[in-house]
C-alpha positions as CSV (number, residue, x, y, z in Angstrom):
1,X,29.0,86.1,-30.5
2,X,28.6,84.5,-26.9
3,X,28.7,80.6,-26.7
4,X,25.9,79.4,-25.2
5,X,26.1,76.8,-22.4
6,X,24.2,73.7,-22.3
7,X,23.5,72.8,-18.3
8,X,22.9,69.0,-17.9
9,X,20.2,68.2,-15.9
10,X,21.9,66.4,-12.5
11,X,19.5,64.5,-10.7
12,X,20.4,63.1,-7.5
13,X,21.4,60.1,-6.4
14,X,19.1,60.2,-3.6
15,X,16.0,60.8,-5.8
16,X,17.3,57.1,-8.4
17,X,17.2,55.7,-5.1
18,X,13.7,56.6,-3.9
19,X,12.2,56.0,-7.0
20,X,13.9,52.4,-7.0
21,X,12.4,51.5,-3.3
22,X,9.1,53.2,-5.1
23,X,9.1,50.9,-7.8
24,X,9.9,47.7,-5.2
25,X,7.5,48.7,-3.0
26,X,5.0,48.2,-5.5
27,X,5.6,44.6,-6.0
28,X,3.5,42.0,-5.0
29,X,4.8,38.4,-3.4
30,X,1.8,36.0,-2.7
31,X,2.2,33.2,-0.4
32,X,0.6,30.2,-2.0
33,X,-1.0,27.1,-1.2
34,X,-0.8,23.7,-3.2
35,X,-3.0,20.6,-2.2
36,X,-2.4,17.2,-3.7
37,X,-5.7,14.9,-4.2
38,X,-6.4,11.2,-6.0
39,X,-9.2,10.2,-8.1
40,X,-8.9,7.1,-5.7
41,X,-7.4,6.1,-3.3
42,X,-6.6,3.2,-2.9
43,X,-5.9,3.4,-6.3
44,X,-6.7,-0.1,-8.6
45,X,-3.4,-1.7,-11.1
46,X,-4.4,-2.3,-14.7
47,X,-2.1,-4.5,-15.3
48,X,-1.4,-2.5,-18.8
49,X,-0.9,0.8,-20.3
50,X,-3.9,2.5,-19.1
51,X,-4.0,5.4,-16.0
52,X,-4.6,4.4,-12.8
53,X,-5.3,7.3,-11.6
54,X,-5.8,11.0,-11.7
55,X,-3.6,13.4,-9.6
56,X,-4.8,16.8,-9.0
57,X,-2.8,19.8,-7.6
58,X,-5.1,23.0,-6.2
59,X,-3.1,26.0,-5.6
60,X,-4.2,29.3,-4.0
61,X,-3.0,32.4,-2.8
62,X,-5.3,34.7,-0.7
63,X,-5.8,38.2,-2.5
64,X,-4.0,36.6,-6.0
65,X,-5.5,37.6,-9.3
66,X,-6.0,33.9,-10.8
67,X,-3.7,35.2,-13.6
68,X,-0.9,35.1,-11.4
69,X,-1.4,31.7,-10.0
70,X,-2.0,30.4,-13.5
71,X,1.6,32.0,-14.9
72,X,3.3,29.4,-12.2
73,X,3.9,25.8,-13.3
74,X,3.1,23.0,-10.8
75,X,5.5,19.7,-11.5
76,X,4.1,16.3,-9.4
77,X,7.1,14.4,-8.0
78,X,7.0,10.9,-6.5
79,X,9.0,9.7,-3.5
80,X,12.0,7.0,-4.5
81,X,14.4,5.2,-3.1
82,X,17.2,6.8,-4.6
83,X,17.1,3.3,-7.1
84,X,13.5,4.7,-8.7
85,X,11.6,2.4,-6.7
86,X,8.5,4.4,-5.1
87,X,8.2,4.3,-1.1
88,X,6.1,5.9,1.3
89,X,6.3,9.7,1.9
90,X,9.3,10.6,4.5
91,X,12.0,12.9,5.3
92,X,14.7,10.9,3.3
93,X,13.1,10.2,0.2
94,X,14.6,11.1,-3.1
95,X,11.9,13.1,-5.0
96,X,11.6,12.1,-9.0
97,X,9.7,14.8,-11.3
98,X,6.6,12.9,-12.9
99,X,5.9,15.4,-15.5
100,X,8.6,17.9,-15.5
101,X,9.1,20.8,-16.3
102,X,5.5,21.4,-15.6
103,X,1.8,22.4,-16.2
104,X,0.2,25.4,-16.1
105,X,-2.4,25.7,-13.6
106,X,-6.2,26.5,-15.4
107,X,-7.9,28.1,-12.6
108,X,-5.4,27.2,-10.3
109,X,-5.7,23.3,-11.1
110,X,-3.6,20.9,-12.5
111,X,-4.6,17.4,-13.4
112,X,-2.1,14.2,-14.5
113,X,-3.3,11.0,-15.1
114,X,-1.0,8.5,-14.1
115,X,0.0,4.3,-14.9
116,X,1.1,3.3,-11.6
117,X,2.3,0.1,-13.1
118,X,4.9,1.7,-15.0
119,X,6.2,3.6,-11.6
120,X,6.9,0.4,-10.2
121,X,3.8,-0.1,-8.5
122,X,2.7,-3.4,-7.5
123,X,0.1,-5.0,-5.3
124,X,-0.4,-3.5,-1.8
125,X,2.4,-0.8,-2.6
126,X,2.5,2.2,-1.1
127,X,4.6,5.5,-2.2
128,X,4.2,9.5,-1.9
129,X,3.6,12.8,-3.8
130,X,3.8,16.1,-3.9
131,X,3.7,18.8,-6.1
132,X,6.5,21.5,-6.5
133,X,4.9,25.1,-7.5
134,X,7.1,27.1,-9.2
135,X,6.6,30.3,-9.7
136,X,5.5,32.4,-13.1
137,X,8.2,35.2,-12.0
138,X,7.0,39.2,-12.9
139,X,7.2,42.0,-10.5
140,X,3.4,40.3,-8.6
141,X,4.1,36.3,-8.5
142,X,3.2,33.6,-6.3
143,X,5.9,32.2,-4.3
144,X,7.8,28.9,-5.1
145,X,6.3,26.4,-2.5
146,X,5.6,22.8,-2.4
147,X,2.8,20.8,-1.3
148,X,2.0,18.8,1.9
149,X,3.3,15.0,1.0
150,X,0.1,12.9,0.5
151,X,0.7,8.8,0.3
152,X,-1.2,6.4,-2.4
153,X,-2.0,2.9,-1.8
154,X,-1.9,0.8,-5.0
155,X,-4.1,-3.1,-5.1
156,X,-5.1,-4.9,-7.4
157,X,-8.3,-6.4,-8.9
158,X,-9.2,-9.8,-7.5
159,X,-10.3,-12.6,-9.8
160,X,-11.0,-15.6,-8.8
161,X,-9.1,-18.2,-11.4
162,X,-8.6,-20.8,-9.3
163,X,-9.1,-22.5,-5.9
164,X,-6.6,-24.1,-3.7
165,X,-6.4,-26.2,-0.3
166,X,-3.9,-24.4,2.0
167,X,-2.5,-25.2,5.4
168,X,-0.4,-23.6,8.3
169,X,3.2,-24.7,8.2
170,X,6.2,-24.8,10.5
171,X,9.5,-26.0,9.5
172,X,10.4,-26.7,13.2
173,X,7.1,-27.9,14.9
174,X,5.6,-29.2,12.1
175,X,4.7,-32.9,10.6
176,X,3.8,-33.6,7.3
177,X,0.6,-35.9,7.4
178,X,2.2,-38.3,5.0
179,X,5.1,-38.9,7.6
180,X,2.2,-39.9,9.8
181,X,0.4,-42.1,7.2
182,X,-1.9,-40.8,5.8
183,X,-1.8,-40.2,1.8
184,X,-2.6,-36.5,1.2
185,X,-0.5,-33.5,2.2
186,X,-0.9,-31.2,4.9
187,X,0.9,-30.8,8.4
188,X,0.2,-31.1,12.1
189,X,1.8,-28.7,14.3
190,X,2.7,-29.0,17.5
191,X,3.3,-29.5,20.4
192,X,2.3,-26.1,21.2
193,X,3.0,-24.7,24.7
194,X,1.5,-21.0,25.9
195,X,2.8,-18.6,24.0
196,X,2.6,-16.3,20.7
197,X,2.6,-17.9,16.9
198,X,3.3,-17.1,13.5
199,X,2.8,-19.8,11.1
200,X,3.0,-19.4,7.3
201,X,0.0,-20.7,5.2
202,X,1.1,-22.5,1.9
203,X,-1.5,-23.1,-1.0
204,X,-0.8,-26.2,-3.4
205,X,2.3,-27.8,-1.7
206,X,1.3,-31.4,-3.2
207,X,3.5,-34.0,-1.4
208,X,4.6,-31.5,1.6
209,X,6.7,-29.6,-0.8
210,X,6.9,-26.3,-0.4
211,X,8.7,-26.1,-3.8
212,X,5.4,-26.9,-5.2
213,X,3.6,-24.6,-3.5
214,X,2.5,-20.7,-2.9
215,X,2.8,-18.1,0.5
216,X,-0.9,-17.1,0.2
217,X,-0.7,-16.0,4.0
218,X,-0.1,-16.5,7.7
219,X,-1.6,-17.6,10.6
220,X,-1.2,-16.1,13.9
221,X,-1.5,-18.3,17.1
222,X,-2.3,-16.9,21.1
223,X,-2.5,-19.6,23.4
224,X,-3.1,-18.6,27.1
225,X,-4.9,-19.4,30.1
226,X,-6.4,-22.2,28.3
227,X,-8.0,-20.6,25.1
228,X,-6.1,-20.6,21.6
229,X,-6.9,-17.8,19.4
230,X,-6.0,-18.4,16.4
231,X,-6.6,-15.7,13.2
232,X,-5.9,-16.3,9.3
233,X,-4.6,-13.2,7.4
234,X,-4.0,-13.5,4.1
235,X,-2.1,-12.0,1.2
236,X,-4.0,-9.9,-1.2
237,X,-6.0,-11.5,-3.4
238,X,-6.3,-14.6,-1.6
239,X,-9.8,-14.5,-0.5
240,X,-10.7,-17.5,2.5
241,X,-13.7,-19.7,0.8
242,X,-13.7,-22.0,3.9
243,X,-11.6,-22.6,7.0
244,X,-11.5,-25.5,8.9
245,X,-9.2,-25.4,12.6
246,X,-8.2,-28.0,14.1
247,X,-7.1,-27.9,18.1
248,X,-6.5,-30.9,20.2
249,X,-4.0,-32.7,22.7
250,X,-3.3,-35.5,19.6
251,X,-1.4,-34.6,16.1
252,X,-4.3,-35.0,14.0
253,X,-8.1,-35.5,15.4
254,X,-10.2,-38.8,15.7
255,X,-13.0,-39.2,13.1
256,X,-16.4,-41.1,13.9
257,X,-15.3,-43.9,13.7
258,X,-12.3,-44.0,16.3
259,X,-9.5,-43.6,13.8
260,X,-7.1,-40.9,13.5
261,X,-8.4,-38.6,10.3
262,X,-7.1,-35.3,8.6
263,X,-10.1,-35.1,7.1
264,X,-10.8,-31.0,7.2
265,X,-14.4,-31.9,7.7
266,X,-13.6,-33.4,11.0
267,X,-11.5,-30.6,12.8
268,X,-14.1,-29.3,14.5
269,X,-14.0,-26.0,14.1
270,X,-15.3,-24.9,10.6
271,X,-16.6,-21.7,9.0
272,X,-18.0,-22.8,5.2
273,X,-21.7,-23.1,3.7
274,X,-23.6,-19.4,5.4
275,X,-20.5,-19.1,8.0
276,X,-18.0,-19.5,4.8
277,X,-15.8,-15.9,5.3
278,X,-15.4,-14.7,2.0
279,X,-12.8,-12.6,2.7
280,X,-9.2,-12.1,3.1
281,X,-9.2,-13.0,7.3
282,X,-11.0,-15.2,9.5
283,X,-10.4,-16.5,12.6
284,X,-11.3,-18.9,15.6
285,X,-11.4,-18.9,19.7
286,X,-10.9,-22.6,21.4
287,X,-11.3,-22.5,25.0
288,X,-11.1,-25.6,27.7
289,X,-7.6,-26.4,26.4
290,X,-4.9,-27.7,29.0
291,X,-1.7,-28.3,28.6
292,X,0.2,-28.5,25.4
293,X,-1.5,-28.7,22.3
294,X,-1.4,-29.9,18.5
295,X,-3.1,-27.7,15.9
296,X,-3.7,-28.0,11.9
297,X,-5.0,-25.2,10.3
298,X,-6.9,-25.9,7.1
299,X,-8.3,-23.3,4.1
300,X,-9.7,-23.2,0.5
301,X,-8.2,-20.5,-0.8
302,X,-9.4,-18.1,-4.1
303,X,-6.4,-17.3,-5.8
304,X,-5.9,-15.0,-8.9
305,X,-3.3,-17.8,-10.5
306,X,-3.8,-21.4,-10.8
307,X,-1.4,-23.0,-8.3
308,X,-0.2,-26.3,-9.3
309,X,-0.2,-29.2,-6.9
């Protein structure tokens, strides 16, 4: 009886190959696309638990099935410090996952709503996301990408809880209007030749004592060719209700009745009543000035905290 022989089918190496690149070939990498947008921006502090704000992530890929951009997860990072403190958007940054290790995309969008206040943020600050797309993997994906860097600007709501007298001050150039006696606070400045100011405005510094008082903002003096320019830029929140500018070759100006005053009402140059500014800047131009000069710079302030005199 003859032994059969079993032949074993010998496919060629060449042939494992080919229908390896076939298989490849028929895999799909999409390039995508991820925006970065804010419910608001600037966005408004709560002061509390609550969100902030909303931060939405779009992705697309051109010729994608939806399917595939939705098996990706898109994690929102914010730009640090390196210490966890948010900062602007920038080449050196150290990026911190918000909400790691992601979403899922529905539709290709992602939405996270965010308390600013318990990043870090605070008044006037302004810091950087993105978001990081990482892909769903398969043999058709969307690539790993991340988004253009977009900055948010955090403020804060202004209330009103108080209102304060302010004035310009200068440590150097300065004299406090009870060293020239008179018996309320405040300072002359001066003299002033040609040239470029910046003065800081204290709110509340009873008795000339700064210790006593608040930074609410600063002034900043051009004098040239005989004009003075001189503009009030306050901090956030501390909204100008009336300004009054003094400018003169004397410390402190002469009232109606030929004495020396420091009177606000009597500087000459006032904004209040329909002119009052209401806002957080304001500003003056005095012309037909010679010389050096003397100036005292006078405000009543808005403040969100009641400032103490």
């Amino acid at each position: 009886m003859k032994r059969q022989r079993t032949r074993k089918l010998i496919v060629p190496m060449a042939l494992i190959l080919l229908a390896a690149l076939a298989t490849l070939a028929l895999a799909v990498n999409y390039t995508g696309t991820t925006i970065v947008t804010f419910s608001a921006n600037p966005a408004t502090l709560s002061g509390d638990s609550a969100p902030d704000v909303t931060i939405t992530s779009t992705t697309t890929a051109s010729g994608a099935p939806e399917a595939l951009i939705d098996a990706g997860k898109v994690v929102i990072q914010l730009a640090t410090d390196g210490a966890g403190n948010p900062v602007p958007a920038a080449s050196v940054v150290t990026w911190v996952a918000l909400n790691a290790p992601g979403q899922n995309p529905a539709s290709g969008v992602t939405t996270l709503d965010v308390d600013l206040d318990a990043l870090g943020f605070i008044c006037g600050t302004v810091a950087g996301f993105r978001a990081h797309y990482v892909t769903g993997g398969g043999q058709d994906k969307v690539d790993t990408h991340f988004s253009t860097p977009v900055d948010l600007t955090a403020v804060c709501e202004c209330e009103c809880e108080a209102t304060e007298s302010a004035y310009a001050y200068s440590g150097t150039l300065g004299t406090c209007f009870m060293d020239l006696g008179f018996s309320n606070w405040g300072w002359s400045i001066g003299p002033l030749a040609p040239g470029e100011y910046v003065f800081p405005i204290y709110a509340g510094a009873g008795q000339c004592d700064l210790g006593n008082g608040t930074l609410v903002g600063q002034l900043l003096v051009s004098y040239a060719d005989g004009t003075l320019t001189a503009t009030y830029d306050m901090d956030s929140c501390r909204t100008l209700l009336e300004t009054h500018l003094y400018v003169g070759s004397l410390p402190v100006p002469i009232g109606p009745d030929d004495d020396p005053t420091v009177a606000p009402g009597q500087y000459g140059n006032i904004h209040d009543g329909e002119e009052a500014p209401n806002a957080e800047s304001d500003g003056f131009v005095v012309s037909g000035l010679s010389g050096d000069v003397y100036l005292i710079a006078h405000a009543t302030v808005c403040v969100p905290e009641s400032v103490e005199e």
